[in-house]
N, C-alpha and C positions, 0 to 999 in steps of 0.2 A: 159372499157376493162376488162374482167375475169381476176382473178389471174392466174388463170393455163395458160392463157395464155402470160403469162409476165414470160421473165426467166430471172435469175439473174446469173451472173457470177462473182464467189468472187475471189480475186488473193493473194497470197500469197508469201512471199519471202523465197532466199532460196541462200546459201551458199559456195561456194565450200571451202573444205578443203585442199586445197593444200596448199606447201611450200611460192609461190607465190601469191604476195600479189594479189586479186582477188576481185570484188566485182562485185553484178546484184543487181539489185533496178529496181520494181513492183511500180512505185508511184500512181495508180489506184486500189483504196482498193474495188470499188465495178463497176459492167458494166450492167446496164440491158439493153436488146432489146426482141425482138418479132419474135415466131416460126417464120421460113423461111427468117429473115432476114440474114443480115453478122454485125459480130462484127468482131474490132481490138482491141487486147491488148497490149499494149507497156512494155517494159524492156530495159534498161540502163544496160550498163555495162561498168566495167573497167578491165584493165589487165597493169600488170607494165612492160611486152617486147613489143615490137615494130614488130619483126620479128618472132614472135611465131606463130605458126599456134595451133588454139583451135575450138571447138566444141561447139554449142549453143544449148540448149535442149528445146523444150517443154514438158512438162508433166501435166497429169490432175488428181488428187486427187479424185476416186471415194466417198461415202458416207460413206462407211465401212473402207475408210483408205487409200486402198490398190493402186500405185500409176500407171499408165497405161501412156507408150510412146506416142507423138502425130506425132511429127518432128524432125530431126536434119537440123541446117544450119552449114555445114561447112565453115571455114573462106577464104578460097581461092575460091568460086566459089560462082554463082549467087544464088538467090531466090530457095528455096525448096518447093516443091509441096506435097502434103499426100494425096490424096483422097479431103475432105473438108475443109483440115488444106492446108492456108500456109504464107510465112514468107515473110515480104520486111525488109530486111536484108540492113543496113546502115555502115558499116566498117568505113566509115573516120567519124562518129557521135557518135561509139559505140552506135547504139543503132539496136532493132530490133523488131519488131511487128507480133504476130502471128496475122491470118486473117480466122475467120473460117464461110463458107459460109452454107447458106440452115441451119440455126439454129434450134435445134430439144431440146425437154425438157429434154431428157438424157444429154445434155449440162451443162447443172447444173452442176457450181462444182468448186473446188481451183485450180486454175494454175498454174506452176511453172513453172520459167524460169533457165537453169540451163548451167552454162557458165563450160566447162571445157578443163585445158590442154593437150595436148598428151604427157603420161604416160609415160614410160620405166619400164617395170616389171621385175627386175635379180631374178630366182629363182636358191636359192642356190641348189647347190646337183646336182645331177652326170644325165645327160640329153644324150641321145642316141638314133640314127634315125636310124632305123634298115631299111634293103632295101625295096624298095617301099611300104614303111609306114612311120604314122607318128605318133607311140606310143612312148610315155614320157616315162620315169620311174623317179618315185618321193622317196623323198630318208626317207621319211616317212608315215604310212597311210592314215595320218590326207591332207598330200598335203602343196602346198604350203600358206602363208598367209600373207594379206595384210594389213595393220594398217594403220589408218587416224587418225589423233588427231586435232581438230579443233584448230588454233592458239588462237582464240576468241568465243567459243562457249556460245550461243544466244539459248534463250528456243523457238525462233523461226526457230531454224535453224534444216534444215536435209538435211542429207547423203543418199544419193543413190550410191550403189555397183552395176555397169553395164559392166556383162561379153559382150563384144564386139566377137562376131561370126564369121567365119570364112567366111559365107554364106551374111554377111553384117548386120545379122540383131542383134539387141541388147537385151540382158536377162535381166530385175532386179532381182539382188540376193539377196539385203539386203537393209532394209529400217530402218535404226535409225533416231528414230526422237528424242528422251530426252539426253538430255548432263549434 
């Protein structure tokens, strides 16, 4: 079989920083298959509530770095669908497997699964809805700002900043990866 025609899918693990203790585990370091087939990748995870509703990510790591959304599975409803991405989602196993069909050699690439809590963000300073709008006034230029400090930070671990949209869909704003 040609090489170029063998793709390989490398996965990589990845952290969240929150207060709560949290953990996702990739135990699949490497996946090859063949254009046009389907791959599964698996991730594990843990969370220490019971009654918490949280958000599971996929993400793929292009070559130059830079990190691109695939899926979200939220915790209260079925299987998520993307286009050629999607997830069989296991709640009482903690665990979850993306499934990406029609395998293509832009495929290539690091994985991340990425488990997170639903937030509350208080921004201090003086906030006012002026009539049928919905302009902030921030109480300095710089805006408001958010701090994460890994409990346990691991030269393998990285942070992802994702402004959640009004419109549903999600921004990455900041990608630290060295701690």
């Amino acid at each position: 079989m040609p090489l170029s025609r063998l793709l390989w899918v490398f996965l990589a693990v990845t952290f969240s920083g929150s207060s709560v203790a949290q953990q996702v585990t990739q135990v699949q370091t490497a996946v090859s298959s063949q254009v046009g087939q389907t791959v599964t990748l698996n991730c594990r995870y843990e969370v220490s509530w019971t009654t918490g509703y949280y958000n599971i990510f996929w993400y793929k790591q292009l070559p130059r770095g830079e990190m691109t959304f695939l899926i979200r599975q939220y915790s209260e409803v079925g299987n998520a669908r993307n286009g050629r991405y999607s997830v069989n989602f296991q709640k009482a196993d903690k665990s979850i497997s993306l499934i990406i069909s029609s395998l293509q050699l832009e495929d290539s690439a690091k994985y991340f699964c990425a488990l997170w809590e639903l937030t509350v963000l208080e921004v201090m300073g003086k906030a006012e809805q002026k009539p049928q709008s919905l302009i902030r006034e921030s109480p300095t230029a710089s805006g408001p700002q958010l701090k994460c400090t890994p409990a346990h930070p691991r030269r393998e671990m990285v942070v992802l900043w994702l402004l959640h949209l009004w419109s549903g869909s999600e921004d990455l704003i900041l990608n630290k990866s060295s701690f």
